[in-house]
C-alpha positions in Angstrom: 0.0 0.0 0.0 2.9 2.5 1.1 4.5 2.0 -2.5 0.8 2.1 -4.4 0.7 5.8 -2.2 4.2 6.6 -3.2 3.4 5.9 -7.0 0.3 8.1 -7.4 2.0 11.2 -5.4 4.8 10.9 -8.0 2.8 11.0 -10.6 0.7 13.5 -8.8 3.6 15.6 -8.0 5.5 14.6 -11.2 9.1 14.4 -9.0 10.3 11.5 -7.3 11.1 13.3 -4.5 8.7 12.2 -2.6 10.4 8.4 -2.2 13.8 10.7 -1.4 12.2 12.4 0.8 9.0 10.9 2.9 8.9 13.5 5.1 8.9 16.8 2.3 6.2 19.7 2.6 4.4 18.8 -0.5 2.4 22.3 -0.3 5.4 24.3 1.0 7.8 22.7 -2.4 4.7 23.6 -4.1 4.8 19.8 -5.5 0.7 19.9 -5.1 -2.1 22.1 -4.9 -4.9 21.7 -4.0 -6.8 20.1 -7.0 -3.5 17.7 -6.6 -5.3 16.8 -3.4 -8.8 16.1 -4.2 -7.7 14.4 -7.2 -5.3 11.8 -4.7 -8.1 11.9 -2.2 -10.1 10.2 -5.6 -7.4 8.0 -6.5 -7.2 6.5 -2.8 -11.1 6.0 -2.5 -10.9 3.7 -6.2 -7.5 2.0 -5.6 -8.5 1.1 -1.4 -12.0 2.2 -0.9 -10.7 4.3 1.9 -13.4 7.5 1.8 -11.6 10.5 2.7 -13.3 13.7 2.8 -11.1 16.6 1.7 -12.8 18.6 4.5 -11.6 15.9 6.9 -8.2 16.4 6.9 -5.8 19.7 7.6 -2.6 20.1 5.4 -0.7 19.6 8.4 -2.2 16.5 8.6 -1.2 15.3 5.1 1.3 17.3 4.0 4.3 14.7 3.3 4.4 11.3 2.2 4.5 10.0 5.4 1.6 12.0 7.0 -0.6 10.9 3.7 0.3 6.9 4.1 -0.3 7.5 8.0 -3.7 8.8 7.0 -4.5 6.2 4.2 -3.8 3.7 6.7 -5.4 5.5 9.8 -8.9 5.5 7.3 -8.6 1.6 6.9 -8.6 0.4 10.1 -11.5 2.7 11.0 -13.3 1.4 7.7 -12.4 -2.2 8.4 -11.0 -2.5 5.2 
């Protein structure tokens, strides 16, 4: 799942800094806006059926790699999927 996350926010981002790097500020490198967002938050929901609200969530809560698998993952358990 981590590398399926990793793979659609390089493409998203269109860098692959974001395996270098787990931990970059995708919206301070301004890597992704906020369609970027949404548009991951869609790609999650098909690939995992995780539902995640863009309203949910804070940027500081998904703002790196890390923060965004924590999430995905976070959303699973609490969907039982």
């Amino acid at each position: 799942m981590e590398e399926k996350i990793l793979d659609m926010l390089a493409d998203l981002c269109g860098d692959e800094i974001v395996r270098e790097n787990p931990d970059i500020d995708l919206m301070e490198e301004e890597l992704m806006d906020s369609l970027d967002w949404t548009e991951l938050l869609v790609w999650v929901e098909e690939e995992f059926g995780a539902i995640m609200s863009p309203s949910e969530y804070t940027r500081e809560e998904m703002n790196t790699p890390n923060k965004v698998i924590a999430q995905v993952k976070k959303r699973l358990e609490e969907q039982n999927l």
